[in-house]
NUTORFI-670793 format. One line per field, with one value per residue: x, y, z of N, C-alpha, C in turn; residue in one letter; residue number from 1. Coordinates in pm, whole numbers, plus 50000, padded with zeros to 5 digits. Last residue first. Example, Ala and Ser with C-alpha at 12.3 -4.5 7.8 and 13.67 -1.06 7.14 Angstrom:
<pts>
nX = [51285,51319]
nY = [49775,49431]
nZ = [50708,50780]
caX = [51367,51230]
caY = [49894,49550]
caZ = [50714,50780]
cX = [51290,51320]
cY = [50003,49670]
cZ = [50787,50780]
code = [s,a]
pos = [2,1]
</pts>
This chain:
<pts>
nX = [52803,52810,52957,52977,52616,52384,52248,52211,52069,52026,51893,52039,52163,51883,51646,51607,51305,51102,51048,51022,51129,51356,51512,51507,51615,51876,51943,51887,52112,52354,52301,52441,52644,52742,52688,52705,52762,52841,52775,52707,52757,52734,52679,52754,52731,52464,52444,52431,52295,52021,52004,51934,51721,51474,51324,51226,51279,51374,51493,51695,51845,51898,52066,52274,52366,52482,52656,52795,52790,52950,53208,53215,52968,52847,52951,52948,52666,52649,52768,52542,52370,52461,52471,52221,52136,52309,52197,51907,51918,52022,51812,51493,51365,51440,51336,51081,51072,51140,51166,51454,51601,51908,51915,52028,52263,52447,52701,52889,52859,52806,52984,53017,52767,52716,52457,52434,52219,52047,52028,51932,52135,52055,51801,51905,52031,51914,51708,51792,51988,51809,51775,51666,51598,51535,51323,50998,50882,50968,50905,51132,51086,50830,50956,51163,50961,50754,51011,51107,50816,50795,50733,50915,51060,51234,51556,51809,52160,52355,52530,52359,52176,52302,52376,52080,51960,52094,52026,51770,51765,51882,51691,51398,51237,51083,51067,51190,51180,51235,51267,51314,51552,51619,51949,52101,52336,52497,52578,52666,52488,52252,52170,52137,52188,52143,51909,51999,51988,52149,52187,52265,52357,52538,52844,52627,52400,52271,52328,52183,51975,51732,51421,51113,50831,50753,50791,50886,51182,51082,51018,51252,51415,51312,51341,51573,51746,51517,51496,51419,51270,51116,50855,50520,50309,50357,50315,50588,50605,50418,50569,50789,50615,50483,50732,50860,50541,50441,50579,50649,50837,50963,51148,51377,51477,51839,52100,52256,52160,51906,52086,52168,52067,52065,51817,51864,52084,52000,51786,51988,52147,51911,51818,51874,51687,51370,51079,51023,50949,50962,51077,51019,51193,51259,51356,51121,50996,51164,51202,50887,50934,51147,50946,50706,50878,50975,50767,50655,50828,50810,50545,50581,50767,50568,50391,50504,50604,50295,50270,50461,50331,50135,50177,50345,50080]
nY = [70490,70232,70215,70417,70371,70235,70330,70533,70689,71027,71257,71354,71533,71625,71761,72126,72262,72317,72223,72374,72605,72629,72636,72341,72227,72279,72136,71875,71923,71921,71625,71509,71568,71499,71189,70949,70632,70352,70183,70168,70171,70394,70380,70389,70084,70134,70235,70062,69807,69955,70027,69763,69668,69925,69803,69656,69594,69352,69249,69399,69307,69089,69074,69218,69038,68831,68922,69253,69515,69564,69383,69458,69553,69389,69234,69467,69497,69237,69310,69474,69303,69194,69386,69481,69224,69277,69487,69382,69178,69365,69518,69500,69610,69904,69874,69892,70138,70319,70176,70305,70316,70396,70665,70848,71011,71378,71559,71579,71447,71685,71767,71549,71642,71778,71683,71495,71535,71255,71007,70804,70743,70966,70855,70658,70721,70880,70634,70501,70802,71076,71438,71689,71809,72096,72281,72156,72040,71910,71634,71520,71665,71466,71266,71263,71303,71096,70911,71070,71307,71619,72008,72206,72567,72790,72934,73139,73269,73370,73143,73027,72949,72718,72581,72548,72350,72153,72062,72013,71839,71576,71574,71726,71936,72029,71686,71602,71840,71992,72360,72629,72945,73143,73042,72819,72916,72891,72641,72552,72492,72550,72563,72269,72065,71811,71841,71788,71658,71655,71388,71206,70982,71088,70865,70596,70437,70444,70471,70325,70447,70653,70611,70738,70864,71172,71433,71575,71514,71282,71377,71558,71309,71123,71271,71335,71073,70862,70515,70177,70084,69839,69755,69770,69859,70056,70302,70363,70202,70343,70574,70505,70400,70622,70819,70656,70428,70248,69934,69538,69467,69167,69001,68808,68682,68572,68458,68487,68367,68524,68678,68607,68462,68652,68781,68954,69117,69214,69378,69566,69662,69815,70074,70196,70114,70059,70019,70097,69921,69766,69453,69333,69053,68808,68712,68671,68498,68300,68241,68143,67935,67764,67811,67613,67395,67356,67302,67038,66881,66829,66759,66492,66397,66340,66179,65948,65925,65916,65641,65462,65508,65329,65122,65015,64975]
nZ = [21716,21734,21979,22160,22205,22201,22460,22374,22034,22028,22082,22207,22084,21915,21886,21877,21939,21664,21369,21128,21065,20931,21192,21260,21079,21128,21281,21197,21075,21206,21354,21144,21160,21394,21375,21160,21257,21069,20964,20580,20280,19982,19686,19395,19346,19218,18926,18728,18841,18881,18579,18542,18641,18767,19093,19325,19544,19570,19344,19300,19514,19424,19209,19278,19442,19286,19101,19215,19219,19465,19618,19890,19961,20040,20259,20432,20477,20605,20813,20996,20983,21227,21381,21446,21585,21770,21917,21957,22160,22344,22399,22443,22568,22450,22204,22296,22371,22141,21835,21593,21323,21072,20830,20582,20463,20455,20366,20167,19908,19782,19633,19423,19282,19143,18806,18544,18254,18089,17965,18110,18227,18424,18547,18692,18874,19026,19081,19325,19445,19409,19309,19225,18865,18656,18562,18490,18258,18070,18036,18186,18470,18504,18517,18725,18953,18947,19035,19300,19407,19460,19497,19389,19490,19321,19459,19511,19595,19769,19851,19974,19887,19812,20039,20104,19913,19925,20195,20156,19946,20129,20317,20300,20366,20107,19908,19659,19379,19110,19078,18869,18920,19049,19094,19066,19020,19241,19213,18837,18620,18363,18119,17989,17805,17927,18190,18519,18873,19157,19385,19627,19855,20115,20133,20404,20568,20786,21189,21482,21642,21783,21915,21964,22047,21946,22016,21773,21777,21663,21422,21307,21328,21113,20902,20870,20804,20622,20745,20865,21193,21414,21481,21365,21551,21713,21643,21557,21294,21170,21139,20945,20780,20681,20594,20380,20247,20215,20338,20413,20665,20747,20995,21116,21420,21512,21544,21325,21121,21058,20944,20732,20496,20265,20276,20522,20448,20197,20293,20469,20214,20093,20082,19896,19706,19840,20014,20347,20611,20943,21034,21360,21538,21742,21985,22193,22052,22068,22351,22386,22258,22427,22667,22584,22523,22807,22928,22807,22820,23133,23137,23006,23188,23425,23309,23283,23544,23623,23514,23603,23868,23854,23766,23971,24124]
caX = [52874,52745,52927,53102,52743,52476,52302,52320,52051,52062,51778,51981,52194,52005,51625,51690,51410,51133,51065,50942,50997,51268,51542,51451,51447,51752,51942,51830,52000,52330,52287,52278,52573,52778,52678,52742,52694,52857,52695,52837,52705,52844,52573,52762,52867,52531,52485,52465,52443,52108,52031,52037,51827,51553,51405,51157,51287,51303,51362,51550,51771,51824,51927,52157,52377,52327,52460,52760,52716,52838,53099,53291,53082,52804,52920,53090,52767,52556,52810,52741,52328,52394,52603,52332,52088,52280,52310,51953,51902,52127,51932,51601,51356,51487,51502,51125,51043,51236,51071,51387,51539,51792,51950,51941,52168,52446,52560,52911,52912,52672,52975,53110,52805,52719,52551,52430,52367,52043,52143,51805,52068,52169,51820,51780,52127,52001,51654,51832,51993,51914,51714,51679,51517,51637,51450,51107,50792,51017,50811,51101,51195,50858,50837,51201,51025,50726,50950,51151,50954,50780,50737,50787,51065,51107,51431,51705,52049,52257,52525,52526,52159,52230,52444,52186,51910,52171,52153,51846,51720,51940,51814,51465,51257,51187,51012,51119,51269,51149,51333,51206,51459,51475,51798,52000,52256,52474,52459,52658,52646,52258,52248,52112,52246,52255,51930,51935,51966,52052,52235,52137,52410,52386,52718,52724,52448,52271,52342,52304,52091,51863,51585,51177,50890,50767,50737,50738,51105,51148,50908,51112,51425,51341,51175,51481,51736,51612,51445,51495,51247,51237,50976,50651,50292,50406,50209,50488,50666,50405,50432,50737,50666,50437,50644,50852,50670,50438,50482,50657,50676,51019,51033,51329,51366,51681,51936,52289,52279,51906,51980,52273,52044,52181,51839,51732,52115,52117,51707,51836,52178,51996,51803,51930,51805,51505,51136,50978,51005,50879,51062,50936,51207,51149,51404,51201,50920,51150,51316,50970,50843,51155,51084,50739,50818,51069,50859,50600,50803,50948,50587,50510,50788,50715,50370,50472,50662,50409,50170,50452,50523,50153,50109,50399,50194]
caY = [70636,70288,70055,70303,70442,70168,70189,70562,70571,70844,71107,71302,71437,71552,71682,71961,72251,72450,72164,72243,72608,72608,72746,72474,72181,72322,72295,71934,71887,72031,71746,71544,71614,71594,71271,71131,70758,70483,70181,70191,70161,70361,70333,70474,70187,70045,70306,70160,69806,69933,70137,69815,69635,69850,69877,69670,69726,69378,69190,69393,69440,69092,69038,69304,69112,68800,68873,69083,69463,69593,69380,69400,69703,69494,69168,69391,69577,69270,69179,69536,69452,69099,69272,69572,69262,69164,69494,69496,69128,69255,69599,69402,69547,69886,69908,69763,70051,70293,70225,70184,70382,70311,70616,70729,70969,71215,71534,71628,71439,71636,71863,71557,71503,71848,71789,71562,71569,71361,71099,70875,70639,70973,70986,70607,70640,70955,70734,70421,70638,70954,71256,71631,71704,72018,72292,72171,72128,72030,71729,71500,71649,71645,71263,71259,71449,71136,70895,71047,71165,71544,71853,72152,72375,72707,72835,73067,73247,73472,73181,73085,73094,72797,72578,72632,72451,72204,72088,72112,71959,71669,71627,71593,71875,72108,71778,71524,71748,71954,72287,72578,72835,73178,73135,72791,72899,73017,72616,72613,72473,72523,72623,72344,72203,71862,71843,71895,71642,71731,71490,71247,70973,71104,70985,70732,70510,70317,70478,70313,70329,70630,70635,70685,70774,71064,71378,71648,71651,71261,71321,71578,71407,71099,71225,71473,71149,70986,70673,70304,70129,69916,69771,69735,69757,69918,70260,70402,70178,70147,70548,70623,70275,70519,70829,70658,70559,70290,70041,69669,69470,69310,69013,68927,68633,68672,68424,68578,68334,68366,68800,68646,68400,68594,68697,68863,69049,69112,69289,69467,69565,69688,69972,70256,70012,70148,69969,70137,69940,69858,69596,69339,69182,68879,68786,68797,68624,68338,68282,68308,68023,67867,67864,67779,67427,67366,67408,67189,66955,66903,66852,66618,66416,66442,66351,66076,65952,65956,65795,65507,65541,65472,65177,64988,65058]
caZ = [21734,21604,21892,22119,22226,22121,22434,22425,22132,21966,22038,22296,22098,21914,21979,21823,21987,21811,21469,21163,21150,20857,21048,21373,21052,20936,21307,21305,21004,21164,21475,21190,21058,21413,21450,21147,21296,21250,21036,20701,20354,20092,19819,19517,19366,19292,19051,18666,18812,18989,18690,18481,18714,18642,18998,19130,19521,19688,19415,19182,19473,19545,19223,19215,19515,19368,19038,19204,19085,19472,19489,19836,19945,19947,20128,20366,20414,20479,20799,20865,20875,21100,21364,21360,21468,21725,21886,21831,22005,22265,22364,22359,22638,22657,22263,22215,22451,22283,21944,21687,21379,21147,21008,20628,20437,20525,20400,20274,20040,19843,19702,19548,19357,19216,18890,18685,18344,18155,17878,18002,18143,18390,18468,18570,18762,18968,19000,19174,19331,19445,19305,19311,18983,18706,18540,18588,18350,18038,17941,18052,18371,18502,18418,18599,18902,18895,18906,19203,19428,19345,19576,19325,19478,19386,19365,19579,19561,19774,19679,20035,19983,19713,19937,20180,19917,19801,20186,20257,19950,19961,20334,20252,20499,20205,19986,19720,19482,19123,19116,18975,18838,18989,19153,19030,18884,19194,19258,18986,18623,18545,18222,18083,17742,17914,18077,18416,18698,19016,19273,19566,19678,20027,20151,20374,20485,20696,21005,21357,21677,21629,21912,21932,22097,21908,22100,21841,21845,21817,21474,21339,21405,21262,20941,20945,20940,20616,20715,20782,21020,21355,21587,21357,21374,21764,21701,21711,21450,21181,21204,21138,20840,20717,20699,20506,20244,20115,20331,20311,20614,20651,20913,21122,21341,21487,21593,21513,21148,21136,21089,20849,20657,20277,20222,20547,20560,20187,20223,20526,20324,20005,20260,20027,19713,19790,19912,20179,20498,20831,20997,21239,21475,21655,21872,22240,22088,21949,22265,22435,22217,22335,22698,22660,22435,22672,22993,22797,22714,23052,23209,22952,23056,23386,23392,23172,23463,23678,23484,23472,23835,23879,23644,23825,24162]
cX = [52905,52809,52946,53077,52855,52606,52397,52344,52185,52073,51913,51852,52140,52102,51770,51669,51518,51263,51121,50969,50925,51140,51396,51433,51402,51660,51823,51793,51912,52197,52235,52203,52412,52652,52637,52718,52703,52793,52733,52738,52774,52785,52706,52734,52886,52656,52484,52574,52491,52260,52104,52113,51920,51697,51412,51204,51211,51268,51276,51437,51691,51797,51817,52060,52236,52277,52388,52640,52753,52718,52956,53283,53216,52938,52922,53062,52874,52593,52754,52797,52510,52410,52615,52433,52163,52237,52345,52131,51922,52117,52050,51724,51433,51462,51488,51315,51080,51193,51168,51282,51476,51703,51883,51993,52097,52289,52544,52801,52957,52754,52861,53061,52887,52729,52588,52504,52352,52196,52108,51901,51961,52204,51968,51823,52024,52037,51765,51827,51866,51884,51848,51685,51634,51540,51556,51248,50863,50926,50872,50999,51212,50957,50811,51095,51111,50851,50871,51116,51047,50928,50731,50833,50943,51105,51346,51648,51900,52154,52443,52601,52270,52201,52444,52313,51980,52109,52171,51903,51724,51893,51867,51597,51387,51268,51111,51038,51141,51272,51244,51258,51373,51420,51762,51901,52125,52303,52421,52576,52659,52425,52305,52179,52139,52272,52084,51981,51923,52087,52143,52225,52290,52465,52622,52809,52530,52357,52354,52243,52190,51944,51645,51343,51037,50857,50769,50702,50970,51118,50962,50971,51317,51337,51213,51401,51640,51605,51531,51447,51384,51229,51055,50794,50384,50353,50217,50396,50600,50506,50364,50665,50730,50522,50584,50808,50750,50559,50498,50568,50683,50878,51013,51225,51313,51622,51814,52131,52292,52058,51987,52195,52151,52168,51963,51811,51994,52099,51880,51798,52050,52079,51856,51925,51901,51610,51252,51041,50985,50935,50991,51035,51127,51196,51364,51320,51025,51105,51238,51094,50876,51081,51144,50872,50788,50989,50923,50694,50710,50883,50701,50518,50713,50767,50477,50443,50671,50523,50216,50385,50509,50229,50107,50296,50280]
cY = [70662,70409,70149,70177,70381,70268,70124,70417,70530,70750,70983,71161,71342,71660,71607,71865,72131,72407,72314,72172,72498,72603,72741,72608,72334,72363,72354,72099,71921,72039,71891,71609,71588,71654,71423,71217,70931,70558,70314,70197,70144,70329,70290,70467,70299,70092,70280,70232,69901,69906,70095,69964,69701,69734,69842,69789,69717,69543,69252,69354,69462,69189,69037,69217,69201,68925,68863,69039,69312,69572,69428,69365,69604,69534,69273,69394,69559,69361,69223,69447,69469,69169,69246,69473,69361,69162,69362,69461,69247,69213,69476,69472,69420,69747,69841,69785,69928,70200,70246,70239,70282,70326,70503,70696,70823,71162,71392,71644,71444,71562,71777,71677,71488,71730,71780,71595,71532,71402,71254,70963,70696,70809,71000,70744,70633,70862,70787,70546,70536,70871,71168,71489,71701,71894,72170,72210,72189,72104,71839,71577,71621,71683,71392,71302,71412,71283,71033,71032,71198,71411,71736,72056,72317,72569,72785,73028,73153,73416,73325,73197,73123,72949,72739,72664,72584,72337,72159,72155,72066,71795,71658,71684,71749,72039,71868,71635,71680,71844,72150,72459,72762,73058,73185,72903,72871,73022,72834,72661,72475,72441,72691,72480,72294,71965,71880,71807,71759,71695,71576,71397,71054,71095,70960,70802,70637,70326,70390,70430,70324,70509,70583,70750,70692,70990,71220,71521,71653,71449,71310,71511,71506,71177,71153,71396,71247,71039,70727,70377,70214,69964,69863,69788,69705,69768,70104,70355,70269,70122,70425,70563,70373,70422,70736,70721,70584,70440,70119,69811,69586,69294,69205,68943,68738,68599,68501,68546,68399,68343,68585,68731,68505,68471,68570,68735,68913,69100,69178,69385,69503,69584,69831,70183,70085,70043,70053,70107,70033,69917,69648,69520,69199,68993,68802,68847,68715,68489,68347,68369,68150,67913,67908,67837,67593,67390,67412,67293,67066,66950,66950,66763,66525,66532,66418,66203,65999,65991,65861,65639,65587,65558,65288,65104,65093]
cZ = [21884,21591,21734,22057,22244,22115,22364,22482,22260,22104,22018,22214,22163,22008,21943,21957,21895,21839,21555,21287,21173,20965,21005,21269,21136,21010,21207,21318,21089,21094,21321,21287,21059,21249,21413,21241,21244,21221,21128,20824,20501,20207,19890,19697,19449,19395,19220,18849,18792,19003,18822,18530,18589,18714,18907,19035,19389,19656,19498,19256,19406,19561,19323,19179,19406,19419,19121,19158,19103,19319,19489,19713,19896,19920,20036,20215,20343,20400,20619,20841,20815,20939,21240,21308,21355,21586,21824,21779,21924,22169,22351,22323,22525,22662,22398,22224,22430,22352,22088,21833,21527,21267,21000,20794,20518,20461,20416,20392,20157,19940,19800,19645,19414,19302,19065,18795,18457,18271,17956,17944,18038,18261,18412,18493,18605,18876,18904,19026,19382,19366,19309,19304,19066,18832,18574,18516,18433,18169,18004,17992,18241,18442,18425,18520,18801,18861,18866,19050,19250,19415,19450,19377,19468,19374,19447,19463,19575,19649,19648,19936,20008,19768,19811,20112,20024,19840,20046,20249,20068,19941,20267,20279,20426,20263,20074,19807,19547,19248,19163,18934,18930,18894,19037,19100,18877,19084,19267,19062,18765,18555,18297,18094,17861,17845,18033,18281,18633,18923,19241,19477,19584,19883,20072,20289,20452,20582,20975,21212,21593,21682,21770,21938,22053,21962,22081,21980,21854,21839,21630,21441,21426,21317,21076,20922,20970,20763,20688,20714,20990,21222,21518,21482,21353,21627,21695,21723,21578,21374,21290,21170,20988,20814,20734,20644,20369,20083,20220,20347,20553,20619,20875,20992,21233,21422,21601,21566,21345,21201,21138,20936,20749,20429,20242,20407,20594,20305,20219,20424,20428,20159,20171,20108,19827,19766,19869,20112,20379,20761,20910,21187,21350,21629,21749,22065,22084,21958,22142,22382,22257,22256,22522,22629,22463,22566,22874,22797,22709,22906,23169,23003,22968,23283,23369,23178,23317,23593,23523,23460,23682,23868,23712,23752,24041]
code = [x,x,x,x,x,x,x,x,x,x,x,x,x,x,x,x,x,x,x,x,x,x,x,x,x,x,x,x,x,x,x,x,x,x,x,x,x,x,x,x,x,x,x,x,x,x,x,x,x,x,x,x,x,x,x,x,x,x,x,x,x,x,x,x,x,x,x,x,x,x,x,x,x,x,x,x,x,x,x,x,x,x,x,x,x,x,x,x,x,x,x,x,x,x,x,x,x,x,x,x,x,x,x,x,x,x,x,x,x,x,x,x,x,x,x,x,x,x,x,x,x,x,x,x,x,x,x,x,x,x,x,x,x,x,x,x,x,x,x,x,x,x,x,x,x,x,x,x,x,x,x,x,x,x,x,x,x,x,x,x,x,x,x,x,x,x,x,x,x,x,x,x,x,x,x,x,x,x,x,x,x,x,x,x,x,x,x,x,x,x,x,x,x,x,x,x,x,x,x,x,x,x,x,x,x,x,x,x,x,x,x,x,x,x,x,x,x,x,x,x,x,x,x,x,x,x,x,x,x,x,x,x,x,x,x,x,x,x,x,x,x,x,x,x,x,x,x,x,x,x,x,x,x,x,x,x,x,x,x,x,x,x,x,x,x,x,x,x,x,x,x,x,x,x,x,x,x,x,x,x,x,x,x,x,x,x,x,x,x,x,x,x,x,x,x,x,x,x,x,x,x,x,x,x,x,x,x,x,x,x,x,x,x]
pos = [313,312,311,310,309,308,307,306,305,304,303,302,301,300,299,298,297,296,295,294,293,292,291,290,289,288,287,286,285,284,283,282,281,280,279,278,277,276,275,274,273,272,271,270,269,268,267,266,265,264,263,262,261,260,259,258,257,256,255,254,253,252,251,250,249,248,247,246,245,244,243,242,241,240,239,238,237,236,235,234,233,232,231,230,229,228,227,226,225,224,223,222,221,220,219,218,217,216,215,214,213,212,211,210,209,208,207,206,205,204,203,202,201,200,199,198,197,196,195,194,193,192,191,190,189,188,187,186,185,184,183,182,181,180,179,178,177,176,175,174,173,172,171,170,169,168,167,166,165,164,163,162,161,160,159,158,157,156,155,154,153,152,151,150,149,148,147,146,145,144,143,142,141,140,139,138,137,136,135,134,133,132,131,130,129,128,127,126,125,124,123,122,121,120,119,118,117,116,115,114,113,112,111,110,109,108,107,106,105,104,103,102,101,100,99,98,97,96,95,94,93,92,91,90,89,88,87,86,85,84,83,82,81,80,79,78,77,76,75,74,73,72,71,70,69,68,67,66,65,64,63,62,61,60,59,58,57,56,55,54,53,52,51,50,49,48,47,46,45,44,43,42,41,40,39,38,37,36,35,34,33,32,31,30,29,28,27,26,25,24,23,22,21,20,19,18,17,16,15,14,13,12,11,10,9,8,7,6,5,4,3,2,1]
</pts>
């Protein structure tokens, strides 16, 4: 009898550890977060919120899976590789207009810290200046090049644009193949370190840069651990925006980006990170893309996320 109670009572016991071993395996499941990434110092608060413990601190689990661009890590997230990515708004909005499963929850950033570089006996002075030169940028659809490129028609003028990231549209820049590059930070700081001008940096503030992005389905079935997760991100902002050349702060950029770190101290500074929303300026990005023929309808307002309405925007 004695030896049945006992078996009995390990029954129990094992019984409870199971249920508790289940229970928080599921915790963990449910705050898991994978993001898909391209390396920048634009996403500097995700790499300070993982480093610093402040995603552990609000009980996430979050995991950063590098890609190569951001279309990729689009991608990583629809087809559920990853949950959440930072992008420039028109690779969101393009892709939610053709169908793509996804919502905006927060900005990452505010403003676009993306300039022109010319040479300093350019000249290129005004955005008048720049029809008939050729213009080396990321691509039509990038929001710096939207925007300088309306700027420029306002002007009744126009340039050709030679697709080109960053590295390679300095290395165009330096043999003389291009008139001028398009290019954010870290780059604008690298070229402006190389003794190149650049132009037109308060006028860019008036444009926006980066959203965070999230599957809707992975939304619908975690709309606390996000709002949880944003918590973590403008907690990561502070830090930033309270010393943005602290030692840890640009070492954790070097790390997660492989910048110079002398560029990152150079332009650090600019990276206004913030979580609300530009609304209203990405609605006008939207409009572009319909202009430009890459998208029929805007899919804003309707892509942000109305979970995080009176949180983000």
């Amino acid at each position: 009898m004695k030896g049945r109670k006992i078996v009995l009572g390990l029954l129990v016991v094992f019984a409870f550890v199971l249920v508790f071993t289940s229970e928080n395996l599921t915790a963990r499941a449910e705050t898991k977060i994978v993001v898909a990434d391209t390396p920048t110092t634009h996403h500097l608060n995700l790499y300070v919120a993982k480093e610093k413990g402040l995603f552990t601190k609000y009980g996430i689990d979050v995991e950063i899976k590098e890609v190569k661009d951001p279309s990729a890590a689009r991608d990583a997230v629809i087809t559920k590789a990853a949950d959440v990515y930072w992008a420039c708004p028109t690779v969101n909005i393009a892709a939610i207009a053709g169908g793509a499963p996804l919502k905006i929850i927060a900005q990452v950033k505010k403003p676009c810290t993306s300039v022109l570089a010319v040479s300093k006996d350019s000249p290129i002075k005004e955005f008048k200046d720049l029809n008939g030169r050729t213009i080396a940028g990321l691509s039509p659809t990038c929001c710096a090049v939207i925007y300088i490129n309306k700027r420029a028609k306002q002007e009744k003028a126009s340039f050709n644009l030679v697709k080109l990231a960053g590295g390679p549209a300095i290395a165009a820049l330096d043999a003389k193949q291009v008139d001028g590059a398009i290019l954010e930070e870290p780059h604008a700081s690298i070229a402006e370190l190389k003794g190149y001008k650049t132009l037109f940096r308060e006028a860019m503030r008036e444009t926006t840069c980066r959203t965070i992005n999230v599957r809707e389905d992975f939304l619908v079935g975690n709309v606390e651990t996000l709002k949880r997760f944003i918590q973590a991100v403008d907690e990561a902002n502070a830090l930033i925006l309270k010393n943005p050349v602290a030692n840890d702060i640009v070492a954790i950029a070097v790390k997660y980006t492989r910048a110079p770190e002398e560029a990152i101290k150079h332009g650090n500074h600019r990276l206004g990170f913030t979580m609300k929303l530009t609304t209203d300026v990405h609605y006008s990005l939207g409009e572009a893309l319909i202009e430009q023929g890459v998208i029929k309808t805007n899919p804003l307002p309707g892509a942000f996320a109305q979970e995080f309405k009176g949180i983000t925007w």
